[in-house]
Backbone as ProteinMPNN parsed JSONL, in Angstrom:
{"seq_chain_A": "XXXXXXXXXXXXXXXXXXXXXXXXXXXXXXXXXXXXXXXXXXXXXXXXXXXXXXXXXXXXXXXXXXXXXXXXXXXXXXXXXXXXXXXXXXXXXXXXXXXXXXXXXXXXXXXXXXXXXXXXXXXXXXXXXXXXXXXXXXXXXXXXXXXXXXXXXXXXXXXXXXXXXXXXXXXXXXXXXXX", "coords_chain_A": {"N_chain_A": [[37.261, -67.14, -0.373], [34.014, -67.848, -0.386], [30.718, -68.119, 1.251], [27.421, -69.468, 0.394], [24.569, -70.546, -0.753], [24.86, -72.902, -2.659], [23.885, -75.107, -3.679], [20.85, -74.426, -3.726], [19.329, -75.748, -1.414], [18.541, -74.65, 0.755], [21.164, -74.623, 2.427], [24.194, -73.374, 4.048], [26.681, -73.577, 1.477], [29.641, -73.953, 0.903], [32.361, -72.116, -1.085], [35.993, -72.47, -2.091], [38.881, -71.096, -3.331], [41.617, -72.114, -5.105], [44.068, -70.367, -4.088], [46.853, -69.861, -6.725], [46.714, -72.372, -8.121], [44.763, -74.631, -10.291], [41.874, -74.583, -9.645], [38.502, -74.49, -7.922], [37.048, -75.258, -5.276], [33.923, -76.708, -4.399], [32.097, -77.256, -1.52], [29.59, -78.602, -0.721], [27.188, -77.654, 1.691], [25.862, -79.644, 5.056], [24.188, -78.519, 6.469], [24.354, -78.926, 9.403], [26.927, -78.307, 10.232], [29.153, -79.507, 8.697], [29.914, -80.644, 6.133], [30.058, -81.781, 2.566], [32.044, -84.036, 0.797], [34.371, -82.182, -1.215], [33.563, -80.837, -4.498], [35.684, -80.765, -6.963], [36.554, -77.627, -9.334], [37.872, -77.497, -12.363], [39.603, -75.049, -13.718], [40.739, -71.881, -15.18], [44.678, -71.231, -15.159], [46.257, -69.949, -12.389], [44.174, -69.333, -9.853], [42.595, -66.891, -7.976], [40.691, -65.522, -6.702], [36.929, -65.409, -5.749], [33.609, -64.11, -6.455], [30.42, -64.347, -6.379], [27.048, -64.568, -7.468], [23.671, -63.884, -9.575], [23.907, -63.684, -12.257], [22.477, -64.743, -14.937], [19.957, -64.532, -14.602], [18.502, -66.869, -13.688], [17.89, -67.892, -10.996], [19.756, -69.216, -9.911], [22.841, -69.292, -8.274], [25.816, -68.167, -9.974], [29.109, -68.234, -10.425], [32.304, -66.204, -10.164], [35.625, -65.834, -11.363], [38.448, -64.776, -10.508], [42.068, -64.922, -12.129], [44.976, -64.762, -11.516], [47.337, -64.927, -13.427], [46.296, -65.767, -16.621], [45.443, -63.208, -16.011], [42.636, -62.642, -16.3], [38.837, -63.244, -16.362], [37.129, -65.492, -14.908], [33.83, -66.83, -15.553], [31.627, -68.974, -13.991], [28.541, -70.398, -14.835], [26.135, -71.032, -12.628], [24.261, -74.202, -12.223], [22.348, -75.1, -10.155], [22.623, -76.909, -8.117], [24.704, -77.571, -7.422], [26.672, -78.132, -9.05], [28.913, -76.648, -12.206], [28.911, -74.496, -15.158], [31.776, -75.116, -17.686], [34.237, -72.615, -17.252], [33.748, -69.011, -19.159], [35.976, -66.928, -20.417], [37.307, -63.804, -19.638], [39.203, -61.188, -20.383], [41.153, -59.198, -18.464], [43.655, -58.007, -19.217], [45.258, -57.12, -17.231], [46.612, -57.507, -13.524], [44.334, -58.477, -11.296], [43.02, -57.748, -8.404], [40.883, -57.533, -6.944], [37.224, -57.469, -6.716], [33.77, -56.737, -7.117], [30.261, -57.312, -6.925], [27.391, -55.947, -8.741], [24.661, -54.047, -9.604], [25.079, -51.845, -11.616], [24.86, -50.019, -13.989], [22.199, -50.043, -13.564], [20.068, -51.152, -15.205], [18.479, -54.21, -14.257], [20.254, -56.278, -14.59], [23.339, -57.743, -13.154], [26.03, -56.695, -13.011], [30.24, -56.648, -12.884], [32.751, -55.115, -10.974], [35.97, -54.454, -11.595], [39.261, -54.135, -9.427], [42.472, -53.399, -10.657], [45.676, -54.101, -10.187], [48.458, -53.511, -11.396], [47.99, -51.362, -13.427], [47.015, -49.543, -12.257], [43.919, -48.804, -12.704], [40.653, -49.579, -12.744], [38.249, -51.914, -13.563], [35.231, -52.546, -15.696], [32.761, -54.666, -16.074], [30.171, -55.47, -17.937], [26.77, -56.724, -17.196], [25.104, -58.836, -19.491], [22.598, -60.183, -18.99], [22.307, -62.421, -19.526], [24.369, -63.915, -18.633], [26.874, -63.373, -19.951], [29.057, -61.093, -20.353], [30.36, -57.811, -21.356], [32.96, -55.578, -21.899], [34.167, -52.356, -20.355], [35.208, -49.358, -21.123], [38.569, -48.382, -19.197], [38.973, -47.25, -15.822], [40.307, -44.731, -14.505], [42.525, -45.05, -11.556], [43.861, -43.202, -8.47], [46.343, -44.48, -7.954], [47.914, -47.424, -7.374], [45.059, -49.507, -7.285], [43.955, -51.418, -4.89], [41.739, -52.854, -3.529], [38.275, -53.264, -3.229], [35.139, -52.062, -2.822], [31.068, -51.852, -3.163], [28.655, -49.177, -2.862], [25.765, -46.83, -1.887], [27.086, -44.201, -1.473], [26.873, -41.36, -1.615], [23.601, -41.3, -1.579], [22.068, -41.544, -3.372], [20.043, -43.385, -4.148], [22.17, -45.239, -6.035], [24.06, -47.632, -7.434], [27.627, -46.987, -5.624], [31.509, -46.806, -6.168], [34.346, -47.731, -4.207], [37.604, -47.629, -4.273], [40.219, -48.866, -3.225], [43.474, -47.32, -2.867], [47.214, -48.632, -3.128], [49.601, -47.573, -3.247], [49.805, -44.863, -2.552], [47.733, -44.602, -0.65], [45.465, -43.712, -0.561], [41.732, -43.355, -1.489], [40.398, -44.019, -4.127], [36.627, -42.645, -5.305], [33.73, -43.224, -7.182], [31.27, -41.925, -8.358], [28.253, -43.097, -9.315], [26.899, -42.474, -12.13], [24.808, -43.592, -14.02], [25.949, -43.842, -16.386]], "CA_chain_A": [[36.249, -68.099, 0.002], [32.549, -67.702, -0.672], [29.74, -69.002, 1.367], [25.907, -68.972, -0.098], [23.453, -72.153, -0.974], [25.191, -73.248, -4.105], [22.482, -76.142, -4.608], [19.239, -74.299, -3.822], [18.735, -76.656, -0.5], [18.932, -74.052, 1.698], [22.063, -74.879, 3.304], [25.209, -72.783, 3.166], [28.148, -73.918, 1.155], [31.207, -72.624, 0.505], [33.505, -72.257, -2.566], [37.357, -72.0, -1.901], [39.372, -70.93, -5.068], [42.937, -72.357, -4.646], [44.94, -69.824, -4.956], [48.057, -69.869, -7.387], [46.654, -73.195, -9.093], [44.032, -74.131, -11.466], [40.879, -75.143, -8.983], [38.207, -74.364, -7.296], [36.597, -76.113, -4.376], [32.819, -76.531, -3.647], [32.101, -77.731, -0.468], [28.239, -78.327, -0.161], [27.079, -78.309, 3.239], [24.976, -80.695, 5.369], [23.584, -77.995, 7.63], [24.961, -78.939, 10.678], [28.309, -77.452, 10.565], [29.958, -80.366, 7.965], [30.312, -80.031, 4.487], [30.341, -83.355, 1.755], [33.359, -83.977, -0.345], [34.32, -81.175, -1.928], [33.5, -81.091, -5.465], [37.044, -80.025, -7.825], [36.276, -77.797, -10.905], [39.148, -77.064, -12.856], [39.88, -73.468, -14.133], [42.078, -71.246, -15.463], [45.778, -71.1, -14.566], [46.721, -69.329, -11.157], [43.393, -68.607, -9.821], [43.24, -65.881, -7.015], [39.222, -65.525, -5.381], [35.695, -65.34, -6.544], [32.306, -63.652, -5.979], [28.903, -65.074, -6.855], [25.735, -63.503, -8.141], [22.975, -64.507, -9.988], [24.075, -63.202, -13.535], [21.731, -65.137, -16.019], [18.357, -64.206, -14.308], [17.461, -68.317, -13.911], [17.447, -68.056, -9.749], [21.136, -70.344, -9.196], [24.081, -68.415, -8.288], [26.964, -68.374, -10.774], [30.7, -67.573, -10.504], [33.125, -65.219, -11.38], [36.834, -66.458, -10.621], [39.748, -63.611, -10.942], [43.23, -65.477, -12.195], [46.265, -63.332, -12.071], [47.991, -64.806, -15.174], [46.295, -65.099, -17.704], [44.831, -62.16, -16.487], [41.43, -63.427, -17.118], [37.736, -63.542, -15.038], [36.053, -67.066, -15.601], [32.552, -67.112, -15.459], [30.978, -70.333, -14.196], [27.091, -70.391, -15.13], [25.432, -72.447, -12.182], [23.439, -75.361, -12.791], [21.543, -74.656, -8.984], [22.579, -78.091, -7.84], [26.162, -77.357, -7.232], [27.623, -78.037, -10.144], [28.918, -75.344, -12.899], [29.408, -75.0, -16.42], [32.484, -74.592, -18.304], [34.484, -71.22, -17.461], [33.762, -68.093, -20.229], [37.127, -66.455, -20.027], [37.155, -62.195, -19.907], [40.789, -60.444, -20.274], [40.894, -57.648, -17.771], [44.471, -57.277, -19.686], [46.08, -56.648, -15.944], [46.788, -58.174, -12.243], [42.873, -58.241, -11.083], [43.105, -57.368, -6.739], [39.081, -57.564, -6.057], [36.222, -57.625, -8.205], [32.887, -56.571, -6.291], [29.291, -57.158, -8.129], [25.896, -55.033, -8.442], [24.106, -53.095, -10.943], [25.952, -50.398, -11.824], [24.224, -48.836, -14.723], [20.6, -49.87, -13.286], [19.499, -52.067, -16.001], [18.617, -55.073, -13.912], [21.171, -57.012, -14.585], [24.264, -58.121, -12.299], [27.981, -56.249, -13.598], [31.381, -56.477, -11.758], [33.638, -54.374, -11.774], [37.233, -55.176, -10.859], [40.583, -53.544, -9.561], [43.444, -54.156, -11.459], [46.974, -53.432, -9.586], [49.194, -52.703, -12.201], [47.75, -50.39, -14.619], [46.13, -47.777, -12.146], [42.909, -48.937, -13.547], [39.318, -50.4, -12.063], [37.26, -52.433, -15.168], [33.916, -52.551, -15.205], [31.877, -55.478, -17.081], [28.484, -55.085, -17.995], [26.274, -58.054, -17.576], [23.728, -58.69, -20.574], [21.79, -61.102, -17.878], [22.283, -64.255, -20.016], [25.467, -64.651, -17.886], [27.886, -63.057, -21.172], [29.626, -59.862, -20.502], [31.109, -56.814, -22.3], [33.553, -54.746, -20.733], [33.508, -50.977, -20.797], [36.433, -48.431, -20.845], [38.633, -48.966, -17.672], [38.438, -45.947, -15.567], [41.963, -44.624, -13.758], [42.186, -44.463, -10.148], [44.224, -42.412, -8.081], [47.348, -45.494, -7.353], [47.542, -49.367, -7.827], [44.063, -50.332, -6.766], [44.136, -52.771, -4.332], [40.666, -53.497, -2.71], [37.184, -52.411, -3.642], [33.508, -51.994, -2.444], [30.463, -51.291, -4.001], [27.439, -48.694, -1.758], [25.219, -45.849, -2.196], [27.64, -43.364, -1.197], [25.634, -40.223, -1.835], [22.21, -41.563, -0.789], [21.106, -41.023, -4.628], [19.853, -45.041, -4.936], [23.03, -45.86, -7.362], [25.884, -48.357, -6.094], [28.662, -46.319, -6.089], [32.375, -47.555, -6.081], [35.551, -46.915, -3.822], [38.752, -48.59, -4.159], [41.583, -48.584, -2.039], [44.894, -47.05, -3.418], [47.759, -49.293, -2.71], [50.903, -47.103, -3.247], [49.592, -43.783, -2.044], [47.462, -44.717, 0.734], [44.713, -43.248, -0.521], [40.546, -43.774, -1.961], [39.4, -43.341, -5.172], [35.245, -42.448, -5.094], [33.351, -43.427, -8.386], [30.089, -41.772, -8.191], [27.272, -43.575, -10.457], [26.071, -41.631, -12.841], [24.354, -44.479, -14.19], [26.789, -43.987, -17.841]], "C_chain_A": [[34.895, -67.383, 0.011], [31.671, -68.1, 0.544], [28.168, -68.501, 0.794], [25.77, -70.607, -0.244], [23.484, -71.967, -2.555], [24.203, -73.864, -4.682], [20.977, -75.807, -4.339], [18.469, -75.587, -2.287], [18.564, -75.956, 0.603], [19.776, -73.663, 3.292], [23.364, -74.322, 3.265], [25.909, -73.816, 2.727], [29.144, -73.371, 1.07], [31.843, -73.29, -0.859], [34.418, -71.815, -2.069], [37.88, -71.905, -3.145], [40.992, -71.114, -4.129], [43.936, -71.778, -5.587], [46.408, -70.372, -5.311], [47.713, -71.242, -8.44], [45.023, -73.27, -9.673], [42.543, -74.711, -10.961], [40.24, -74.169, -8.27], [37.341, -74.859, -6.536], [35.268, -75.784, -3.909], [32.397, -77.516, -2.783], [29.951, -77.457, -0.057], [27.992, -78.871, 1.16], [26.355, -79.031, 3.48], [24.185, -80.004, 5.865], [23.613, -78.069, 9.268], [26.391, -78.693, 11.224], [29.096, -78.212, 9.838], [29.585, -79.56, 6.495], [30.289, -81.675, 3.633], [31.85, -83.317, 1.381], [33.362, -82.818, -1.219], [34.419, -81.267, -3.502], [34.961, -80.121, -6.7], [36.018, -79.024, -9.046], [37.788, -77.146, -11.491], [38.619, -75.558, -13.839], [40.885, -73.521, -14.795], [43.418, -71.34, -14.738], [45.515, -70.118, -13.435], [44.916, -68.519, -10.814], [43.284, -68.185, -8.361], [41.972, -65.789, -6.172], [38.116, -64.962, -6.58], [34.7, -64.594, -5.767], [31.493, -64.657, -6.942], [27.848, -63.997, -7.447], [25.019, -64.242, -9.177], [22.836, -64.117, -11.713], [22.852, -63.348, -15.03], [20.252, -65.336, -15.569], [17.89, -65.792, -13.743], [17.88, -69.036, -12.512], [18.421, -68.598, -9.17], [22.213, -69.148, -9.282], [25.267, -69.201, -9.076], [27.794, -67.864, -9.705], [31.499, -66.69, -10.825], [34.411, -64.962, -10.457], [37.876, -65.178, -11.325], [41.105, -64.849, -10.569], [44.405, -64.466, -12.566], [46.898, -63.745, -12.972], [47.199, -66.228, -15.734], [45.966, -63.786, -17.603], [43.319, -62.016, -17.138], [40.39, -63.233, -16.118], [37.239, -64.398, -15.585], [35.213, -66.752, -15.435], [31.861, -68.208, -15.541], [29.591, -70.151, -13.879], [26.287, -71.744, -13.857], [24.27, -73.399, -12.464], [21.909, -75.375, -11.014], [21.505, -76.412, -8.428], [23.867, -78.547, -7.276], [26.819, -77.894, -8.406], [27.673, -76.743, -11.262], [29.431, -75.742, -13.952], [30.533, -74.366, -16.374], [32.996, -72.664, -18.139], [34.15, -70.847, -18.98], [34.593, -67.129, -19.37], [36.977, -64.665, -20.573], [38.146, -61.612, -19.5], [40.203, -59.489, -19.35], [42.504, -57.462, -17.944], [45.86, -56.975, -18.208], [46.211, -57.624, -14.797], [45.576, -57.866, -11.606], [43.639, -58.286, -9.107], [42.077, -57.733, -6.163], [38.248, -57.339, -7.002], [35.133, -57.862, -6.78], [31.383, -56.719, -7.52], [28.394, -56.186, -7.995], [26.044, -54.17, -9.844], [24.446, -51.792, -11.107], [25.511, -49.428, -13.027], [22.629, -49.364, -14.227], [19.736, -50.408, -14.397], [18.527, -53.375, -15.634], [19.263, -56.407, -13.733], [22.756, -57.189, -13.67], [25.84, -57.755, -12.995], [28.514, -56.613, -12.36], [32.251, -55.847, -12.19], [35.141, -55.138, -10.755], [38.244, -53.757, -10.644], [41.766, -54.196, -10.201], [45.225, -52.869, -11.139], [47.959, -52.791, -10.456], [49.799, -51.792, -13.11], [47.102, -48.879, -13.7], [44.837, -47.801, -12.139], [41.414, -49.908, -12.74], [38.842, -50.613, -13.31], [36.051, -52.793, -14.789], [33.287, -53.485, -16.538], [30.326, -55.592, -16.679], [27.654, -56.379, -18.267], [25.329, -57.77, -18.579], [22.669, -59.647, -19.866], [21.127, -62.25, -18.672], [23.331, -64.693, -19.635], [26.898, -64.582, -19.122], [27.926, -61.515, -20.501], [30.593, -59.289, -21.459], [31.893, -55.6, -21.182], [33.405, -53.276, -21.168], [34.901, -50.549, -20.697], [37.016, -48.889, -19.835], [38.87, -47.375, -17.606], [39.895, -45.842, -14.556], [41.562, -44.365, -12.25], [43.775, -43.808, -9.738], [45.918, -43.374, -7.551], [46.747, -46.56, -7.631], [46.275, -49.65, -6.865], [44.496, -51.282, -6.309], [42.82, -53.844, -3.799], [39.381, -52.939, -3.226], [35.736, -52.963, -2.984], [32.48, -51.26, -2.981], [29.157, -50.556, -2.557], [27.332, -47.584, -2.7], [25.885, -45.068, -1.255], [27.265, -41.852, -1.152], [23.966, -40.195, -1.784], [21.587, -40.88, -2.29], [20.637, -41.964, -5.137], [20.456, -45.298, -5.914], [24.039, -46.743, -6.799], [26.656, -47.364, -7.238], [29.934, -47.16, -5.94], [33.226, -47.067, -5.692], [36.316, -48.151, -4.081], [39.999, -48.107, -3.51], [42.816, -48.588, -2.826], [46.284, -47.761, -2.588], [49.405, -48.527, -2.257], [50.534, -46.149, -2.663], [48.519, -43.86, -1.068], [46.006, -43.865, 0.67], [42.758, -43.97, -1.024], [40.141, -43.148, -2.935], [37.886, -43.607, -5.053], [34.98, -42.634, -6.493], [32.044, -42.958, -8.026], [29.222, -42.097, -9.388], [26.726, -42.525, -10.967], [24.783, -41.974, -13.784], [25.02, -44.443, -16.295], [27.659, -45.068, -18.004]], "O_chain_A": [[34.844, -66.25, 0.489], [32.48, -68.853, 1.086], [27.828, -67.318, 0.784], [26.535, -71.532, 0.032], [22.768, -71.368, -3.358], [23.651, -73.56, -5.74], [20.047, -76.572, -4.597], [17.34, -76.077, -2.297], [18.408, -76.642, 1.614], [19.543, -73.082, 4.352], [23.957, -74.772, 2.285], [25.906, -74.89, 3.328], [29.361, -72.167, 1.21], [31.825, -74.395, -1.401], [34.231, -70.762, -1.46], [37.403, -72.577, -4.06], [41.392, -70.596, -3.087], [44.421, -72.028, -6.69], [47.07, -71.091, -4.562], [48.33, -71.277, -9.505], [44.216, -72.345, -9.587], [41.935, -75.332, -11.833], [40.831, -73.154, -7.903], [36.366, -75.053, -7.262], [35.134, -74.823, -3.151], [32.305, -78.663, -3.222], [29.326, -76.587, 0.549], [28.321, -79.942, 1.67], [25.78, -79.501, 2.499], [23.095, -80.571, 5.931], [23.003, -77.389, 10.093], [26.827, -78.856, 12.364], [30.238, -77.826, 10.088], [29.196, -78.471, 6.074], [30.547, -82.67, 4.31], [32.647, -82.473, 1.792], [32.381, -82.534, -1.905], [35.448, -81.826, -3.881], [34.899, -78.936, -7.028], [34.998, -79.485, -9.558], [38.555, -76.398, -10.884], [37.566, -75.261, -14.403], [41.683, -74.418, -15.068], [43.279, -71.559, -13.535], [44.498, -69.434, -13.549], [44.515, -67.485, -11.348], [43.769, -68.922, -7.503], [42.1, -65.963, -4.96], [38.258, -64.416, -7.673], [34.855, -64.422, -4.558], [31.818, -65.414, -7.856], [28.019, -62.82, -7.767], [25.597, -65.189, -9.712], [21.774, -64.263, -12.319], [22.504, -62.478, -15.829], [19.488, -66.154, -16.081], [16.732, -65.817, -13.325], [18.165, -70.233, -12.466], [18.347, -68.661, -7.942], [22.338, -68.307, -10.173], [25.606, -70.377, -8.939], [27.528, -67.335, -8.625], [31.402, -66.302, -11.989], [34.496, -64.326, -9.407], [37.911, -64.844, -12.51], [41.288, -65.459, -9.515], [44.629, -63.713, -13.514], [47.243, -62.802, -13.684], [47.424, -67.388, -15.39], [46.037, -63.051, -18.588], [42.98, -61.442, -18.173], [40.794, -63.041, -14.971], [36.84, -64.271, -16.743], [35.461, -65.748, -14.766], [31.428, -68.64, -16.61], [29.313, -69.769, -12.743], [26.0, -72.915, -14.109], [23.308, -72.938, -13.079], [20.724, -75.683, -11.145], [20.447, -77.038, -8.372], [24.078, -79.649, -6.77], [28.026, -77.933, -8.171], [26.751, -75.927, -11.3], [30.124, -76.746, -14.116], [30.765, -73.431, -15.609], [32.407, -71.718, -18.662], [34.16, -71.668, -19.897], [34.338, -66.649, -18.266], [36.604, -64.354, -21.704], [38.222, -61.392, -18.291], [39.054, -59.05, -19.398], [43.003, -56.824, -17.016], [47.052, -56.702, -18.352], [45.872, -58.76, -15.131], [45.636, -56.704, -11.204], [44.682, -58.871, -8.816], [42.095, -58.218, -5.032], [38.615, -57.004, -8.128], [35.304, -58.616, -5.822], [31.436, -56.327, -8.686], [28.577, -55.446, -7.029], [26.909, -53.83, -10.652], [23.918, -50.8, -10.606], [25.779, -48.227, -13.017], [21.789, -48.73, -14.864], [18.576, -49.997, -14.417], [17.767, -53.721, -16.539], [18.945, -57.338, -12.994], [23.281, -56.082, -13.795], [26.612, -58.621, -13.407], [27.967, -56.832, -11.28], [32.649, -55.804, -13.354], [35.259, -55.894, -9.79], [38.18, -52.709, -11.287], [41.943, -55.414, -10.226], [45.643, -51.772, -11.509], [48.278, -51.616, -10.276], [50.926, -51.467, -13.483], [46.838, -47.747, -14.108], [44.325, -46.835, -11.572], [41.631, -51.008, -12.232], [38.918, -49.734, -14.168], [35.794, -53.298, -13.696], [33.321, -53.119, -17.713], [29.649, -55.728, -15.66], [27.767, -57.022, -19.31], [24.759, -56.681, -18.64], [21.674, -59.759, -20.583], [20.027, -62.796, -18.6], [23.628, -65.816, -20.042], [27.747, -65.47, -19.202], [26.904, -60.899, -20.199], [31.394, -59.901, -22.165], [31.526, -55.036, -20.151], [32.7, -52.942, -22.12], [35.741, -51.312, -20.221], [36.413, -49.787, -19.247], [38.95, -46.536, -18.503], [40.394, -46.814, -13.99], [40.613, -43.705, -11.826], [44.721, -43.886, -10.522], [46.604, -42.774, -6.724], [45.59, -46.782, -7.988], [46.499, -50.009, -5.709], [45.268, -52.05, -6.882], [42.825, -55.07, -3.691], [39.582, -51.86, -3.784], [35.436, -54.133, -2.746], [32.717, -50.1, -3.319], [28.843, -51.207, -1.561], [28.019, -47.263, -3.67], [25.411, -45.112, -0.12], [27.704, -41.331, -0.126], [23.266, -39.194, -1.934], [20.814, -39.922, -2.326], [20.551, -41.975, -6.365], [19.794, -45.628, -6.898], [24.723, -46.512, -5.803], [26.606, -47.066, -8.432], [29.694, -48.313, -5.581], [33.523, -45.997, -6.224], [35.912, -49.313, -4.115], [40.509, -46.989, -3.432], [43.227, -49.601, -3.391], [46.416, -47.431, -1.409], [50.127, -48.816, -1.303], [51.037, -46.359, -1.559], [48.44, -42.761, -0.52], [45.488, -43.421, 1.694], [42.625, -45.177, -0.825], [39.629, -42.028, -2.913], [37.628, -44.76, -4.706], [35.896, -42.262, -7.227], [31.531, -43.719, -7.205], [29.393, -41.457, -10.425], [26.107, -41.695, -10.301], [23.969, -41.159, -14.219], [24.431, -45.012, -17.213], [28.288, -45.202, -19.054]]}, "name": "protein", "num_of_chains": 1, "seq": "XXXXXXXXXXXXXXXXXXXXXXXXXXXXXXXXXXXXXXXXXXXXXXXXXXXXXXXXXXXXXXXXXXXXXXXXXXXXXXXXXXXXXXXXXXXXXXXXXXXXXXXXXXXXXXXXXXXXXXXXXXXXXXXXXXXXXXXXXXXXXXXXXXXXXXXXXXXXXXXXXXXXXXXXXXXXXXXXXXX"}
């Protein structure tokens, strides 16, 4: 579940993504603690949780829905009114866990990178900030990623990236190098 001011009214809303089927639920608020009818959009098969971010520079927060099979991240382009376009579907090839956003090579533009449980593996997509991504190498972590957060971990102004090892109990550290 999300909350932010889907329609630009300055009121939160929330987005629920229902997991295991093919929806997700925006719930614009009134500002007094209600919500309207929640607006359906249909997705991909089995979809699992989302972040937001403002991907395509043009001030409305988009989407970006992780579905564990296909194995896929939607990308819904907001319209700043609460409605969203059409998912653009991006293999991450694996079982996605968490997917955190921020500028990770320092371009100005909005990436996410994801964990992905069954390969070992965190993926990192690079926004081009028309709301289209390209993914990059995936980078191995230390056990099945399970969780992830993005900070300046070394106080060198870069988001850095940890993710939480699921089988071994441990943290892989990604320090930005900005590559």
């Amino acid at each position: 579940m999300i909350s932010d001011d889907f329609n630009n009214d300055g009121k939160k809303d929330l987005v629920i993504v229902c997991d295991g089927n093919r929806s997700v639920n925006i719930l614009l608020g009134n500002g007094n603690g209600t919500f309207m009818t929640p607006k359906l959009i249909v997705t991909a098969d089995n979809s699992e949780f989302a972040i937001s971010g403002d991907f395509n520079h043009d001030g409305n927060l988009d989407l970006a829905v992780a579905h564990i099979v296909p194995y896929v991240i939607g990308v819904l382009i907001g319209y700043g009114n609460g409605h969203f376009s059409n998912e653009s579907l991006y293999s991450t090839g694996t079982f996605t866990t968490s997917m955190v956003t921020g500028d990770f090579n320092m371009d100005g533009n909005l990436n996410f990178a994801v964990s992905c449980l069954n390969t070992n593996e965190m993926g990192l997509f690079i926004g081009n900030g028309d709301g289209t991504f390209r993914m990059e190498p995936l980078y191995s972590s230390l056990g099945e990623a399970f969780d992830s957060v993005s900070g300046d971990f070394n106080h060198d102004n870069k988001q850095d990236l940890a993710l939480a090892n699921f089988l071994n109990s441990t943290v892989s550290l990604y320090l930005n190098d900005c590559n």
